[in-house]
PDB file as gemmi writes it, atoms N, CA and C in Angstrom:
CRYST1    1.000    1.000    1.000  90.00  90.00  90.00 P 1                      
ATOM      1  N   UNK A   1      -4.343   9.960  -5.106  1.00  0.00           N  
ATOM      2  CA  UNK A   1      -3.354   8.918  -5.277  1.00  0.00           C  
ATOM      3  C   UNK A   1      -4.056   7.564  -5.215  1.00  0.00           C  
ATOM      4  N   UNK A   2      -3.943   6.860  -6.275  1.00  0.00           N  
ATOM      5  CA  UNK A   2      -4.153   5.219  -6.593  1.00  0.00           C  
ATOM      6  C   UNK A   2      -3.421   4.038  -6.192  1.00  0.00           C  
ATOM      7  N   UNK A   3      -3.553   3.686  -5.175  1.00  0.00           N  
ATOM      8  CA  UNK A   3      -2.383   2.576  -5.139  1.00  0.00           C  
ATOM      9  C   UNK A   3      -3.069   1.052  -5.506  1.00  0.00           C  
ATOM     10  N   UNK A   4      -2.499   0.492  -6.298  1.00  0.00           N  
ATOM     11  CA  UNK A   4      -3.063  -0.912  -6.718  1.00  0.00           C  
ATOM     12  C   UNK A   4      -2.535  -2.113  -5.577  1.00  0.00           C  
ATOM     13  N   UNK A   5      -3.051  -3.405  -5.881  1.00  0.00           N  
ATOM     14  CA  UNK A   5      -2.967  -4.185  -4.728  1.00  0.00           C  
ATOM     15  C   UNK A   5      -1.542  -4.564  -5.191  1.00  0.00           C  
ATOM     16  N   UNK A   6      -0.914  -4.334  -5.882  1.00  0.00           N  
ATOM     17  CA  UNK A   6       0.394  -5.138  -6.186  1.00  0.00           C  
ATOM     18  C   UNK A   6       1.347  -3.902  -5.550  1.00  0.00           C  
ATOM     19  N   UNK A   7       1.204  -2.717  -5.378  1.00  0.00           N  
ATOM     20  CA  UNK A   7       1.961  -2.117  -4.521  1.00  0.00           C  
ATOM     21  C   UNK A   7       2.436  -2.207  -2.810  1.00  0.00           C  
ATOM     22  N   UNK A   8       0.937  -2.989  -2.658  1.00  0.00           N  
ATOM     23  CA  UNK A   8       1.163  -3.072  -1.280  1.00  0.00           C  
ATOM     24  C   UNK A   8       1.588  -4.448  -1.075  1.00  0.00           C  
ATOM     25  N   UNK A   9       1.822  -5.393  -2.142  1.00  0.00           N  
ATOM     26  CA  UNK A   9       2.383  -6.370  -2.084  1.00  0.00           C  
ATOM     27  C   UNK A   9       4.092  -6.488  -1.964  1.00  0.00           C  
ATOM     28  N   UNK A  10       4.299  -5.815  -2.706  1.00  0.00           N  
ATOM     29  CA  UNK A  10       5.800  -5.143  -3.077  1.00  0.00           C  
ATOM     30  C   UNK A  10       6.271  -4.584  -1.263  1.00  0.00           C  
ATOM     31  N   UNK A  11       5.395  -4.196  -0.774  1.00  0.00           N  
ATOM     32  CA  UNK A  11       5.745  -3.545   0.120  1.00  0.00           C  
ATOM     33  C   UNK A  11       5.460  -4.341   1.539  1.00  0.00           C  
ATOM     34  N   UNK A  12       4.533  -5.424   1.398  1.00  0.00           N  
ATOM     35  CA  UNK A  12       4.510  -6.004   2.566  1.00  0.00           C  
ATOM     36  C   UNK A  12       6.209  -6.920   2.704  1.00  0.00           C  
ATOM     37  N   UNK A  13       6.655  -7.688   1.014  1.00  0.00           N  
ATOM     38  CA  UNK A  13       7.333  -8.380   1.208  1.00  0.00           C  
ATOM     39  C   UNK A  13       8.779  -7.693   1.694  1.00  0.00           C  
ATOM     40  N   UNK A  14       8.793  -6.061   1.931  1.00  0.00           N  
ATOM     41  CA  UNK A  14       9.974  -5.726   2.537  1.00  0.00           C  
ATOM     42  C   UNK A  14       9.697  -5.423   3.875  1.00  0.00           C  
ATOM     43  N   UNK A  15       8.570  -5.410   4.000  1.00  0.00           N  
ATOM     44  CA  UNK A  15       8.283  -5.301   5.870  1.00  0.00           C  
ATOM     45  C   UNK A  15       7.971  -6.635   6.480  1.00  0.00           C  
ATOM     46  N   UNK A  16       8.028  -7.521   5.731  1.00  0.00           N  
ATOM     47  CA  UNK A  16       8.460  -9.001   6.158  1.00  0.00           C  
ATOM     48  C   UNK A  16       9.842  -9.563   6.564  1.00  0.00           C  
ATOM     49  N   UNK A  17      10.249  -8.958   5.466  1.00  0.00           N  
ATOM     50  CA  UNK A  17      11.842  -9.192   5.367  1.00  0.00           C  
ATOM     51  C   UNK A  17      12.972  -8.422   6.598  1.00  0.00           C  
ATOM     52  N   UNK A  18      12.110  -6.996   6.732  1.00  0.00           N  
ATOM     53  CA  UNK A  18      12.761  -6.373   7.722  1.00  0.00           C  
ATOM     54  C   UNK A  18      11.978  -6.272   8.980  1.00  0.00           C  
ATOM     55  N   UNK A  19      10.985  -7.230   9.429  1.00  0.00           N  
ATOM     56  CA  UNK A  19      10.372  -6.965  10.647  1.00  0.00           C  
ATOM     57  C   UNK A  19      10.804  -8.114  11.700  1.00  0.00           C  
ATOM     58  N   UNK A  20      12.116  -7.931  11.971  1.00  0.00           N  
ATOM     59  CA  UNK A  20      12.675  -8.513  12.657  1.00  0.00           C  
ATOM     60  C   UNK A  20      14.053  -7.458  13.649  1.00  0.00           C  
ATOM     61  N   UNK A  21      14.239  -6.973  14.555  1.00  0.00           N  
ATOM     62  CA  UNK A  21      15.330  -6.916  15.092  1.00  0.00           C  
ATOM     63  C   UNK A  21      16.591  -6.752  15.091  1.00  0.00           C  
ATOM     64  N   UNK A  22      16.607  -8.074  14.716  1.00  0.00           N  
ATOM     65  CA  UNK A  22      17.718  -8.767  14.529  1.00  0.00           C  
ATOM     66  C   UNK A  22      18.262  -8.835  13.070  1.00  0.00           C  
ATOM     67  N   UNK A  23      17.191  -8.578  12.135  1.00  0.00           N  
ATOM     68  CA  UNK A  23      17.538  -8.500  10.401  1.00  0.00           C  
ATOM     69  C   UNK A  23      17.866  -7.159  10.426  1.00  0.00           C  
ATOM     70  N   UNK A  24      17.274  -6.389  11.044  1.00  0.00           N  
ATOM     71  CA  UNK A  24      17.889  -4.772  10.943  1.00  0.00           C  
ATOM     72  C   UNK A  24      18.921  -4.692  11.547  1.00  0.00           C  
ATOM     73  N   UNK A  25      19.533  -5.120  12.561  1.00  0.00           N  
ATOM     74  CA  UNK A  25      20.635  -4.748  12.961  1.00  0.00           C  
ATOM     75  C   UNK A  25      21.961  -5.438  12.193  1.00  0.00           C  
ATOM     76  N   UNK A  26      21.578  -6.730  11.252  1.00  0.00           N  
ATOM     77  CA  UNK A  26      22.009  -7.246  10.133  1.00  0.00           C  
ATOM     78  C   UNK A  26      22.043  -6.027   9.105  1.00  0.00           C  
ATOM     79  N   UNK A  27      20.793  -5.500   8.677  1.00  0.00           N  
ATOM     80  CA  UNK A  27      21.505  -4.430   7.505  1.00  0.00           C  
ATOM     81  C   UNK A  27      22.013  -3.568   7.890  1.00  0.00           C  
ATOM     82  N   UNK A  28      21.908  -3.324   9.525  1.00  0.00           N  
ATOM     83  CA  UNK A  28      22.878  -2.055   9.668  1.00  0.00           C  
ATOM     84  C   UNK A  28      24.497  -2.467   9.984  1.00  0.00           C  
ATOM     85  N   UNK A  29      24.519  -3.387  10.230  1.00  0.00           N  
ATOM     86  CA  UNK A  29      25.802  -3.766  10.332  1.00  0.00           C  
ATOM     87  C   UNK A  29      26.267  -4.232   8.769  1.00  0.00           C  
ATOM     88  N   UNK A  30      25.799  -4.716   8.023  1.00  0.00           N  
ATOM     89  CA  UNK A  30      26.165  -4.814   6.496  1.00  0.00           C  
ATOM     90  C   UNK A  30      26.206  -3.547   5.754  1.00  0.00           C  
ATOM     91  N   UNK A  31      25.596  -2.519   6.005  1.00  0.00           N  
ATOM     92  CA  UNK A  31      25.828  -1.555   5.447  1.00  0.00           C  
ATOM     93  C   UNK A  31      27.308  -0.643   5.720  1.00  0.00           C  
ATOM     94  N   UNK A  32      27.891  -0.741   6.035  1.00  0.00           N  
ATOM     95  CA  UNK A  32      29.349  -0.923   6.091  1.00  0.00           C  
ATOM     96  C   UNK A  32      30.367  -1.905   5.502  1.00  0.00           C  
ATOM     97  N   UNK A  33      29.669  -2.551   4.721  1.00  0.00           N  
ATOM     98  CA  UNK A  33      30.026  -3.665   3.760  1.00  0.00           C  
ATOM     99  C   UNK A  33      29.710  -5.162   3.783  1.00  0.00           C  
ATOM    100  N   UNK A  34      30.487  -5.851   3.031  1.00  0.00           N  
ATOM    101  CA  UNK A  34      30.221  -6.900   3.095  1.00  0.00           C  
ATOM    102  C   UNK A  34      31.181  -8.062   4.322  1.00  0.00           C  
ATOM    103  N   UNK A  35      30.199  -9.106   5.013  1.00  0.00           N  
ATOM    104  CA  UNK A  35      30.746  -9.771   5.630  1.00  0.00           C  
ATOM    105  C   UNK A  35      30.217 -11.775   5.460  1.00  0.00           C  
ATOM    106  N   UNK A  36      31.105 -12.448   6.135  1.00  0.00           N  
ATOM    107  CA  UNK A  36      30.568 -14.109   6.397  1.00  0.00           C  
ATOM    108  C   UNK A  36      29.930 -13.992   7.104  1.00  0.00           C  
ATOM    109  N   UNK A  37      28.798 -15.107   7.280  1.00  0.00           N  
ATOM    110  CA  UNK A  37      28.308 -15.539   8.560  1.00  0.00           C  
ATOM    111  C   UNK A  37      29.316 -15.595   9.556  1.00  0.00           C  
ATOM    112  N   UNK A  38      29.772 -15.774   9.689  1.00  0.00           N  
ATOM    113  CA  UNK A  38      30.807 -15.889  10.991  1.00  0.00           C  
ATOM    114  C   UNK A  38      31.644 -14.493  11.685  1.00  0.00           C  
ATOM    115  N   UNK A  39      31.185 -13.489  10.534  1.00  0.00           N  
ATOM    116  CA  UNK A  39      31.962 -11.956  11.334  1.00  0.00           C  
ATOM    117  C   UNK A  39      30.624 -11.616  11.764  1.00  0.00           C  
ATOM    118  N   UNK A  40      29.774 -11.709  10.662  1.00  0.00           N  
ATOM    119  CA  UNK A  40      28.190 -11.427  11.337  1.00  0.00           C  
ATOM    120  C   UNK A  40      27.895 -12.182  12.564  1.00  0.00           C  
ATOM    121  N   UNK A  41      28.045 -13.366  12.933  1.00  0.00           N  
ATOM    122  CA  UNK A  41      27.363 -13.868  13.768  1.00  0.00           C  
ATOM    123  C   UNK A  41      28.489 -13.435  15.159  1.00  0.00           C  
ATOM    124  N   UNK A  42      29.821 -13.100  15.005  1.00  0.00           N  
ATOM    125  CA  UNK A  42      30.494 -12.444  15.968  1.00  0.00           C  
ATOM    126  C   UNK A  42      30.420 -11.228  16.664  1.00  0.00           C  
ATOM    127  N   UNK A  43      29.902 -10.633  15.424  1.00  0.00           N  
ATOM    128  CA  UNK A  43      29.721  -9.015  15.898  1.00  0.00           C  
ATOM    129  C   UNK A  43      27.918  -9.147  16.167  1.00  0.00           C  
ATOM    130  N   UNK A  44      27.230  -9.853  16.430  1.00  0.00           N  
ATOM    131  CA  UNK A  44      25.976  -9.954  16.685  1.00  0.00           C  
ATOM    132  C   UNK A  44      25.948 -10.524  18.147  1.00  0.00           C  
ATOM    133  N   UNK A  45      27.289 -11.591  18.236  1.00  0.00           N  
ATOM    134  CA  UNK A  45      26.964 -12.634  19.390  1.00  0.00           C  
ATOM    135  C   UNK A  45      25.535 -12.877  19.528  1.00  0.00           C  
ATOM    136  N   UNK A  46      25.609 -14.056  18.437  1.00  0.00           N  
ATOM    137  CA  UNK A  46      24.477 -14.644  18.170  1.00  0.00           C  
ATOM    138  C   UNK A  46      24.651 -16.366  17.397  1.00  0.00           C  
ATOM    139  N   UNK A  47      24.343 -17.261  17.850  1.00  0.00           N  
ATOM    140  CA  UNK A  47      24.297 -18.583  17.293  1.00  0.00           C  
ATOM    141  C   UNK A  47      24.824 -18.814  16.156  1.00  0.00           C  
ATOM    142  N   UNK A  48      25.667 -19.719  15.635  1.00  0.00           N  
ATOM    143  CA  UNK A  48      25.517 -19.736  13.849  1.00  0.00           C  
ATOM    144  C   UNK A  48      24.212 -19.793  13.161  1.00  0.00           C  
ATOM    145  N   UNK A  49      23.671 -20.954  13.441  1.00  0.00           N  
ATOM    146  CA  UNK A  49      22.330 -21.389  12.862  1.00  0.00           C  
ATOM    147  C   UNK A  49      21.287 -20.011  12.951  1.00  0.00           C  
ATOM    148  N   UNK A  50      21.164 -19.741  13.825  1.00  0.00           N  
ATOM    149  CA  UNK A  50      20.066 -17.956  13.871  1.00  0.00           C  
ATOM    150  C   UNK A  50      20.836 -17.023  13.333  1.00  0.00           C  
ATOM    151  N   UNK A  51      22.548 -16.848  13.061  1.00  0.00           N  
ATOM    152  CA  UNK A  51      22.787 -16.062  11.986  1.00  0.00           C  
ATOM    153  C   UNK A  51      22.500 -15.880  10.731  1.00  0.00           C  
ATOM    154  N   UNK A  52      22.723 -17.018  10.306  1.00  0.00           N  
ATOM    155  CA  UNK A  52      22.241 -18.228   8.731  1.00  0.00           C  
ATOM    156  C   UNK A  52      20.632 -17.965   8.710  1.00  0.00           C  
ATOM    157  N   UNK A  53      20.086 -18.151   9.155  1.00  0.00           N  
ATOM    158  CA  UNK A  53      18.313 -18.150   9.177  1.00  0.00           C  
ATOM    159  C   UNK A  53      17.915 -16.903   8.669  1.00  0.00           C  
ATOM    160  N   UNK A  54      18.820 -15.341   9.544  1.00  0.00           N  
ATOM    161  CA  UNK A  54      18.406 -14.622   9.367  1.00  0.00           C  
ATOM    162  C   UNK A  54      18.686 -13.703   7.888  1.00  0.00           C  
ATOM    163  N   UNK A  55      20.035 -14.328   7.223  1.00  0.00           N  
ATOM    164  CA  UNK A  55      20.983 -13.791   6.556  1.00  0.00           C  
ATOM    165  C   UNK A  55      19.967 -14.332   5.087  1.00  0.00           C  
ATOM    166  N   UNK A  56      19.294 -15.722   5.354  1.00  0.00           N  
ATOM    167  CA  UNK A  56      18.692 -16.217   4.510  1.00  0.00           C  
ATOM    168  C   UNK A  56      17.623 -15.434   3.908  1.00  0.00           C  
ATOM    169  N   UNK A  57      16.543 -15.119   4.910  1.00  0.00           N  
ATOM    170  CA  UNK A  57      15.574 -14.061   5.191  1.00  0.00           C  
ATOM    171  C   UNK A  57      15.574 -13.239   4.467  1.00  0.00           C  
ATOM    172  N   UNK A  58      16.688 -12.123   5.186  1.00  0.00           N  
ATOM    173  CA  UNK A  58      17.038 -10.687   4.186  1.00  0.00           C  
ATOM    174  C   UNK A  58      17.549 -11.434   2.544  1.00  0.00           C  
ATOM    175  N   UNK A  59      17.854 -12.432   2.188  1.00  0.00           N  
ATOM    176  CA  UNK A  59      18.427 -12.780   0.964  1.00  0.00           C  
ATOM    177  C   UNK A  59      17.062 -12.932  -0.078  1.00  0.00           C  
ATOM    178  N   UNK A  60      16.486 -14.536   0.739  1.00  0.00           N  
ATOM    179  CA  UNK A  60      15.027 -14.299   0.201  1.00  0.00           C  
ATOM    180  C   UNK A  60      14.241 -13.341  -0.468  1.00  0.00           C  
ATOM    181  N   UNK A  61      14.179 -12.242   0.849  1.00  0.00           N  
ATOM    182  CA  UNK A  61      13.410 -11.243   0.540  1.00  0.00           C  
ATOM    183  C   UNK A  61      14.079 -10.213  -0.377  1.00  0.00           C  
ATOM    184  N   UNK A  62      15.453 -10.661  -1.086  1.00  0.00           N  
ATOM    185  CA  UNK A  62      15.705  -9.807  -2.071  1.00  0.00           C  
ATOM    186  C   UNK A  62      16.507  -8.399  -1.240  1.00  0.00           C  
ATOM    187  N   UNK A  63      17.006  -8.313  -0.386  1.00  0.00           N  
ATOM    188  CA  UNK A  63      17.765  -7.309   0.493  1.00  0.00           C  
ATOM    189  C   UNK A  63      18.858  -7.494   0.559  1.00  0.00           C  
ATOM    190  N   UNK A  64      19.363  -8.739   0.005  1.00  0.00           N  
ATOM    191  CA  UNK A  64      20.991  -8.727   0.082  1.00  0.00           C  
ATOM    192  C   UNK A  64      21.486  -9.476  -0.896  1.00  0.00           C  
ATOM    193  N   UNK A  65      22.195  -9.431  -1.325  1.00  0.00           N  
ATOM    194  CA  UNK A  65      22.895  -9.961  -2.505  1.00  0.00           C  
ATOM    195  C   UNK A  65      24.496 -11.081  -1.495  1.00  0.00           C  
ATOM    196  N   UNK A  66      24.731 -12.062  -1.929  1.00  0.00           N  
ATOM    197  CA  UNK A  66      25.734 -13.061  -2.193  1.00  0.00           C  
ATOM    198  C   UNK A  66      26.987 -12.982  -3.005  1.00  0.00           C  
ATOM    199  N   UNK A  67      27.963 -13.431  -2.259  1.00  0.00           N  
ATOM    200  CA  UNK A  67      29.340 -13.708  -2.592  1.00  0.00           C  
ATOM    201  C   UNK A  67      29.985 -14.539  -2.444  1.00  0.00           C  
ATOM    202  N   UNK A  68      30.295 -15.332  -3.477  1.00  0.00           N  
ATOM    203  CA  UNK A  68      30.815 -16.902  -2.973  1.00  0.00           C  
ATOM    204  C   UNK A  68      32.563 -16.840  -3.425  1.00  0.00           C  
ATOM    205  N   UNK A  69      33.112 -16.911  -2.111  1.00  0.00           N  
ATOM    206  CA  UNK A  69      34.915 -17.256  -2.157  1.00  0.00           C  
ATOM    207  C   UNK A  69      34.789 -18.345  -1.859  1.00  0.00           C  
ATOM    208  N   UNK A  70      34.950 -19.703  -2.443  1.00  0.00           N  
ATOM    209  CA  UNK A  70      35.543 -21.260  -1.806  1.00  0.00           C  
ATOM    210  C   UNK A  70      34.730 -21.628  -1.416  1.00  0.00           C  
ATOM    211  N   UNK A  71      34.616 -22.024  -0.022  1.00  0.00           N  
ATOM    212  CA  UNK A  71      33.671 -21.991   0.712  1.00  0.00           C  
ATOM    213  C   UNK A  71      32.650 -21.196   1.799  1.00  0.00           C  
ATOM    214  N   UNK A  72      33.341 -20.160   1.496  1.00  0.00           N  
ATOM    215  CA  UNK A  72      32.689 -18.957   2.371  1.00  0.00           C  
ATOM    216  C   UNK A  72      31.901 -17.914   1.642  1.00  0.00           C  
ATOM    217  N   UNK A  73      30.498 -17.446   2.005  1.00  0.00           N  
ATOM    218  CA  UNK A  73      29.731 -16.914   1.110  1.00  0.00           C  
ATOM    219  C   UNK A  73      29.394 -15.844   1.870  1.00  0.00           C  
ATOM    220  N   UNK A  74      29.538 -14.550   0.921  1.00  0.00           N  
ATOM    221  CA  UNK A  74      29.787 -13.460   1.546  1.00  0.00           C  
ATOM    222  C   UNK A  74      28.416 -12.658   1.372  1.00  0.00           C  
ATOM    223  N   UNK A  75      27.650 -11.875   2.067  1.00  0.00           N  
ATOM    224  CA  UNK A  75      26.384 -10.926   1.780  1.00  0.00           C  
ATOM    225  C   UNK A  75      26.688  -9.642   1.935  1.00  0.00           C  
ATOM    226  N   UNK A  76      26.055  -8.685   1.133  1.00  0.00           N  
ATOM    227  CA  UNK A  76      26.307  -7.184   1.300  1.00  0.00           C  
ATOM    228  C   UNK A  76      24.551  -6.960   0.788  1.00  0.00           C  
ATOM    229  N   UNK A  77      24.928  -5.393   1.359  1.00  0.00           N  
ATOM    230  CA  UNK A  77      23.131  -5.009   0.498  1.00  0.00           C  
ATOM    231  C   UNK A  77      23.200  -5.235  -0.545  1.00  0.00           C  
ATOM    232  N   UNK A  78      21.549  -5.138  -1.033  1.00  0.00           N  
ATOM    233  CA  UNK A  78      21.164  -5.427  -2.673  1.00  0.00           C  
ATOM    234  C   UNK A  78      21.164  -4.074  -2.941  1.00  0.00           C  
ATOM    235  N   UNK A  79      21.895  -3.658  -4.100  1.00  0.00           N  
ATOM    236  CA  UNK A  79      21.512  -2.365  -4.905  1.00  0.00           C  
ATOM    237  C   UNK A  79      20.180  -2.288  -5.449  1.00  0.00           C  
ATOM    238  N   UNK A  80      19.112  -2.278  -4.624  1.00  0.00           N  
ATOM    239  CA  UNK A  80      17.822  -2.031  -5.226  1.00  0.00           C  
ATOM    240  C   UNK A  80      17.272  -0.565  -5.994  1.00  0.00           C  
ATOM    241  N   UNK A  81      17.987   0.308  -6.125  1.00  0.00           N  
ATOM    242  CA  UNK A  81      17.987   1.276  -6.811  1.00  0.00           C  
ATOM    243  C   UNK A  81      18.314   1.468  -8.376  1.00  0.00           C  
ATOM    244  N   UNK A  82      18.678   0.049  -8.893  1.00  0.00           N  
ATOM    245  CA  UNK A  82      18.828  -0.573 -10.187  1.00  0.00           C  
ATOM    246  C   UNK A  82      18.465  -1.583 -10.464  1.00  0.00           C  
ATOM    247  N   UNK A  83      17.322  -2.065  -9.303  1.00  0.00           N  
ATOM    248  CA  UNK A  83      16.890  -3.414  -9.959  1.00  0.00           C  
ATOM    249  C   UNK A  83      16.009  -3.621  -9.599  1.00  0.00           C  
ATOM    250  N   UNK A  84      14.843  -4.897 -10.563  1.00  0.00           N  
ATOM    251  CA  UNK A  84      13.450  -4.901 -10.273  1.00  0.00           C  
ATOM    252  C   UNK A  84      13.585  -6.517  -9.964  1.00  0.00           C  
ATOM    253  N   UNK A  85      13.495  -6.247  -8.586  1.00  0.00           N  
ATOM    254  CA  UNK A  85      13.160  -8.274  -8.144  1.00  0.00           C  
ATOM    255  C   UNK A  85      12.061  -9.099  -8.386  1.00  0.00           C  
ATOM    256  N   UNK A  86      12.245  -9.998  -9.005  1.00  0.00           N  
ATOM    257  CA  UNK A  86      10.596 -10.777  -9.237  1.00  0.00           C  
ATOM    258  C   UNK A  86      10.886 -12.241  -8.547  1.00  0.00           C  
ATOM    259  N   UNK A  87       9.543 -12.728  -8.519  1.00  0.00           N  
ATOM    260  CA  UNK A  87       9.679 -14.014  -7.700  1.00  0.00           C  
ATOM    261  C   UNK A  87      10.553 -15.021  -8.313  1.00  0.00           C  
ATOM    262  N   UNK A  88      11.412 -15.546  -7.189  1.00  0.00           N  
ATOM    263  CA  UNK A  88      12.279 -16.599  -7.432  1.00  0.00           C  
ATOM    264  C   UNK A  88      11.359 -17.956  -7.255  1.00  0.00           C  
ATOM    265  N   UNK A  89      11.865 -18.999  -8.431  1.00  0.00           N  
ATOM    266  CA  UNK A  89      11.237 -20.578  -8.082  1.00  0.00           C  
ATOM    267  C   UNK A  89      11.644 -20.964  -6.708  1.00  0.00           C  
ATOM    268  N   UNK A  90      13.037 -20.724  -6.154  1.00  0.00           N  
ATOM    269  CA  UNK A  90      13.385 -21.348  -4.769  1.00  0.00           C  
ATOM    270  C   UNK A  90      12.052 -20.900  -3.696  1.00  0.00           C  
ATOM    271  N   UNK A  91      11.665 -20.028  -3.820  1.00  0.00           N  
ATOM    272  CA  UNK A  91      10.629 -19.520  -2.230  1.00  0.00           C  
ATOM    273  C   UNK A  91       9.928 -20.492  -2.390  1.00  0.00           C  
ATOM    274  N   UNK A  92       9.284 -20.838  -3.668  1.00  0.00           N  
ATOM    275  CA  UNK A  92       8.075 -22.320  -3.234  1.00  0.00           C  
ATOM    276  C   UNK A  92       8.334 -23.341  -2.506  1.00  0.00           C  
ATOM    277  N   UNK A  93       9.505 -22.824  -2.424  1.00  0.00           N  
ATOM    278  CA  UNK A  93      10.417 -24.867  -1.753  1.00  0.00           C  
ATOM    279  C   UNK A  93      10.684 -24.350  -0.488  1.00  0.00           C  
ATOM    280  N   UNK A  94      10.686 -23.086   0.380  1.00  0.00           N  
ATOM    281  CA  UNK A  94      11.392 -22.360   1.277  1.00  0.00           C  
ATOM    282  C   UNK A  94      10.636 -22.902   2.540  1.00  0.00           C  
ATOM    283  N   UNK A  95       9.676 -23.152   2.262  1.00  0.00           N  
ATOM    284  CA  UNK A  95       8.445 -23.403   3.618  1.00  0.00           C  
ATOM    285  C   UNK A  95       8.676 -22.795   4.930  1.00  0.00           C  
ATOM    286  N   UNK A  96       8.756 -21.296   4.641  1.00  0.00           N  
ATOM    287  CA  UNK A  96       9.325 -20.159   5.437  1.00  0.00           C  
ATOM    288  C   UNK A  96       7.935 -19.333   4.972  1.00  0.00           C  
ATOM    289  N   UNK A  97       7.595 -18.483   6.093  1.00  0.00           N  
ATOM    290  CA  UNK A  97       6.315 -17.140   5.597  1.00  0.00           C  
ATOM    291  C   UNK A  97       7.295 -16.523   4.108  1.00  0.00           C  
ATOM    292  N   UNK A  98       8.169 -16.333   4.120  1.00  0.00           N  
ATOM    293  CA  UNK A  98       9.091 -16.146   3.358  1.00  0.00           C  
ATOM    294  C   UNK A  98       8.723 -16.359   2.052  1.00  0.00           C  
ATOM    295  N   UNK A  99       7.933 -17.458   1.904  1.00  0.00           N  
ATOM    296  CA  UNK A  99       8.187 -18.341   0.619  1.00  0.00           C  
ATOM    297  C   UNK A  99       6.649 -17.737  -0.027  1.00  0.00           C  
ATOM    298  N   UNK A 100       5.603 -17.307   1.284  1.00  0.00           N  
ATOM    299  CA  UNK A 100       4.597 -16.539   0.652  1.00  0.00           C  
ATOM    300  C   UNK A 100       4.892 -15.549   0.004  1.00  0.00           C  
ATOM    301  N   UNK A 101       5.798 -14.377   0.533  1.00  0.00           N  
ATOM    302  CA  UNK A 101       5.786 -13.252   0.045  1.00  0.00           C  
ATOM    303  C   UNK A 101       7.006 -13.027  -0.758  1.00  0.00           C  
ATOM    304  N   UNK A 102       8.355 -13.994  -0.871  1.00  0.00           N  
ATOM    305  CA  UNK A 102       8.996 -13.384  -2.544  1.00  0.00           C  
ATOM    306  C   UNK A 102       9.829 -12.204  -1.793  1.00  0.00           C  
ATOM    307  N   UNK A 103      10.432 -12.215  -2.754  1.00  0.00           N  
ATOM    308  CA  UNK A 103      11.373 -11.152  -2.725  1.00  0.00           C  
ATOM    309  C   UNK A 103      10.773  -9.964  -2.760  1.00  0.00           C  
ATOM    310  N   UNK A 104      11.832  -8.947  -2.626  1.00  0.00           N  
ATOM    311  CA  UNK A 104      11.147  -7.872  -2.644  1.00  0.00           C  
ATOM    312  C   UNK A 104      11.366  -6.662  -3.258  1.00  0.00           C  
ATOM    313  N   UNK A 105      10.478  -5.654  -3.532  1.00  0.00           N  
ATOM    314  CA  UNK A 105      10.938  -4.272  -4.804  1.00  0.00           C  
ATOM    315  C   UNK A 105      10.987  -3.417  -3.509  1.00  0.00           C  
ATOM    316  N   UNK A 106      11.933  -2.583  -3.383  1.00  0.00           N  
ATOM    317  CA  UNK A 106      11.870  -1.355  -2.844  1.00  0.00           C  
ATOM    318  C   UNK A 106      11.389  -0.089  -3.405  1.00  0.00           C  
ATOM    319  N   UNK A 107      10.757  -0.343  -4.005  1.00  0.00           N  
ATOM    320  CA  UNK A 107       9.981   0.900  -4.996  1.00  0.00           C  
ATOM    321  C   UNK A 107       8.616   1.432  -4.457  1.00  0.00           C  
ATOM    322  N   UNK A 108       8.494   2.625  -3.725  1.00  0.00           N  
ATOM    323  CA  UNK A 108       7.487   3.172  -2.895  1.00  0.00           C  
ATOM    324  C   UNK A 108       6.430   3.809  -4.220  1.00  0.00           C  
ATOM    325  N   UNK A 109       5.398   3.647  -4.189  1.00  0.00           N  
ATOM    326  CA  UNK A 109       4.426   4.188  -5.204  1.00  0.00           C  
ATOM    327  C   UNK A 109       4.428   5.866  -4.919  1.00  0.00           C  
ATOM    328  N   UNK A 110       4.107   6.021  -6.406  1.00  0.00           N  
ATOM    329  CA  UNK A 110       4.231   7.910  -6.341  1.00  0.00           C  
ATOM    330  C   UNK A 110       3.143   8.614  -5.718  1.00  0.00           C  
ATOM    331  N   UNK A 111       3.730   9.167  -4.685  1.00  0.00           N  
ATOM    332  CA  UNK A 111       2.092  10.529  -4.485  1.00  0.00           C  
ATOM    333  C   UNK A 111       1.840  11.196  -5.048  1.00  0.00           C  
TER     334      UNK A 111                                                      
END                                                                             
C-alpha cells in the first residue's frame, strides 16, 4: 500500500478538526440533528463565544454544513459521503491553525 503525501493531508485536516473534546461531543450531539448555537451551547453548558469558536472549527474543517433562518444559523453534519471538499479562500483570512489545514475529505486511502 502507497499512500501519497496528500492523503495524509486530507487526513490530518480531520484530526485537526476533531481533536478537541469538546468538537466531538459537538458532533455527537449534532448527530441527532440539526441545532443553534444556543441549544448547542445549552446542552453543552458552555459559554456562547466557546460554542461559536468551536462550531466554527468543525465548519472550517468541512464537518458541518450551515443553515441560515433570519437570524439564526443552524449546523448539522456534512454529508461527506457525497462530497469532495477543497480549500476554501475564507481559511487564509481565518488566522486559526485552522486556516493551515482547510477543510477536510473524509476519504481514508485504500489498503
Amino acid at each position: 500500500m502507497t499512500l501519497r503525501i496528500d492523503d495524509f493531508e486530507d487526513m490530518a485536516r480531520v484530526f485537526h478538526s476533531l481533536g478537541d473534546k469538546t468538537r466531538l461531543r459537538i458532533m455527537v450531539l449534532l448527530a441527532d440533528g440539526e441545532m443553534n448555537v444556543t441549544a448547542v451551547q445549552k446542552k453543552l453548558k458552555l459559554p456562547q463565544n466557546s460554542t461559536s469558536y468551536h462550531l466554527n472549527l468543525l465548519h472550517i474543517g468541512g464537518l458541518l454544513q450551515t443553515r441560515r433562518d433570519g437570524k439564526q444559523v443552524f449546523y448539522s453534519l456534512a454529508d461527506l459521503s457525497k462530497h469532495r471538499l477543497g480549500r476554501k479562500p475564507e481559511l487564509a483570512k481565518a488566522g486559526t491553525n485552522a486556516a493551515r489545514f482547510g477543510p477536510a475529505e473524509l476519504v481514508l486511502p485504500k489498503t
